[in-house]
N, C-alpha and C positions, 0 to 999 in steps of 0.2 A: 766097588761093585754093589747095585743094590739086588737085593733078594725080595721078589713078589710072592707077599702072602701064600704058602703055600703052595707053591710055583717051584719045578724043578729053574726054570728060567732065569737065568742069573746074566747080567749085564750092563756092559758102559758101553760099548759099539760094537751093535752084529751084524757082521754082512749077513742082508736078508736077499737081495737079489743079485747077479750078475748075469748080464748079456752082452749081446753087439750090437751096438747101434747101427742097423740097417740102411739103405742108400733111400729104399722104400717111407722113412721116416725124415727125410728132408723138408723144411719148410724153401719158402721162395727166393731166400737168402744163399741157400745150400746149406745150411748147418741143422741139425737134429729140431724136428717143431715142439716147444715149449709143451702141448699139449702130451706128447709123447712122455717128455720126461716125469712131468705130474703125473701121468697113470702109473710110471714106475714108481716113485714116490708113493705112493697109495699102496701098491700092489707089496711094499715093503713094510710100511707102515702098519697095515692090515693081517700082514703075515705074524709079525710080535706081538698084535695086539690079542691076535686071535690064539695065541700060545698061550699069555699071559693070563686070559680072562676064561681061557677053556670052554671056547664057545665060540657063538656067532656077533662078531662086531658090525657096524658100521661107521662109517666117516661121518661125523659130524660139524668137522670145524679145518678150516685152514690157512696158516697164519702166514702170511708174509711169504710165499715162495722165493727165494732170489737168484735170479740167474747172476752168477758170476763171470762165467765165463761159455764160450758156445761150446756144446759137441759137435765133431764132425762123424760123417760115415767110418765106420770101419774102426771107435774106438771100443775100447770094452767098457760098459760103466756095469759101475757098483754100486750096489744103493744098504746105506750103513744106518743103523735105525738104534737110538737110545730112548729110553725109558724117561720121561723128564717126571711123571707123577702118574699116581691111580687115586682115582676117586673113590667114591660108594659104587658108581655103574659108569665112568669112563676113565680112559687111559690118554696121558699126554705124551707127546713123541716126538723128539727132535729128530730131523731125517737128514742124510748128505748123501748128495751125488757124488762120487768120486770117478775120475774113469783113467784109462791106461792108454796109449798112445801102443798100438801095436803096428803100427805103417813102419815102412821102410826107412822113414826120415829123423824120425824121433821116437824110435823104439825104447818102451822102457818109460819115457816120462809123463809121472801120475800127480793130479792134484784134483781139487774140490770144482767144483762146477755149478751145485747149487745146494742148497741152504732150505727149508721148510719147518715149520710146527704144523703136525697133524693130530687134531682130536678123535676118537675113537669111543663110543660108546658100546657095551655089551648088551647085545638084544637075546630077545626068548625067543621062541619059536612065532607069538606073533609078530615079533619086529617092534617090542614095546622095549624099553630098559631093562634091566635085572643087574642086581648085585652080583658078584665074584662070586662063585663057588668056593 
């Protein structure tokens, strides 16, 4: 477990989101559109960082998304967010999609989906850098 300076936030992988992937978020294959999942991804990655840094972040970098494998309608994903480093004014963050099979057919069966590093820097009220509290 690492401990962030001064940070109640203590962590190796916290679910930061869980939803349903909706039938409304299909791309033209039928499976969950890429673009969907990367907001989730972000929307996780942002929530830690923004605990972490006790303030206002934003994305600044993103590394390799990997789709492993597709979502369909109607799983539950989770999105699990680790600490990889802090900087002086940004935060490094390995992020996994994980999701749950909740259909009638394969109830129950959960694995990884996709794979990311997102960077995060801590802004001031301008939207300039600032160091950790």
């Amino acid at each position: 477990m690492l401990n962030y300076k001064n940070s109640s936030i203590m962590c190796d992988k916290n679910l930061m989101l869980k939803t349903l992937a909706m039938p409304k978020y299909k791309n033209v294959n039928g499976n969950i559109f890429g673009g969907w999942i990367m907001y989730q991804m972000d929307l996780g990655g942002g929530i830690l960082a923004k605990e972490i840094s006790k303030g206002k972040v934003s994305t600044v970098y993103v590394e390799a998304i990997n789709f492993l494998k597709p979502i369909s309608a109607g799983d539950l994903v989770s999105c699990y967010v680790r600490c990889m480093k802090i900087g002086n004014t940004s935060i490094t963050t390995q992020i996994e999609i994980w999701i749950k099979k909740i259909d009638n057919y394969s109830f129950g069966l959960s694995y990884c989906t996709n794979t990311a590093t997102f960077v995060y820097v801590a802004i001031d009220k301008f939207g300039k850098p600032r160091k950790f509290q």
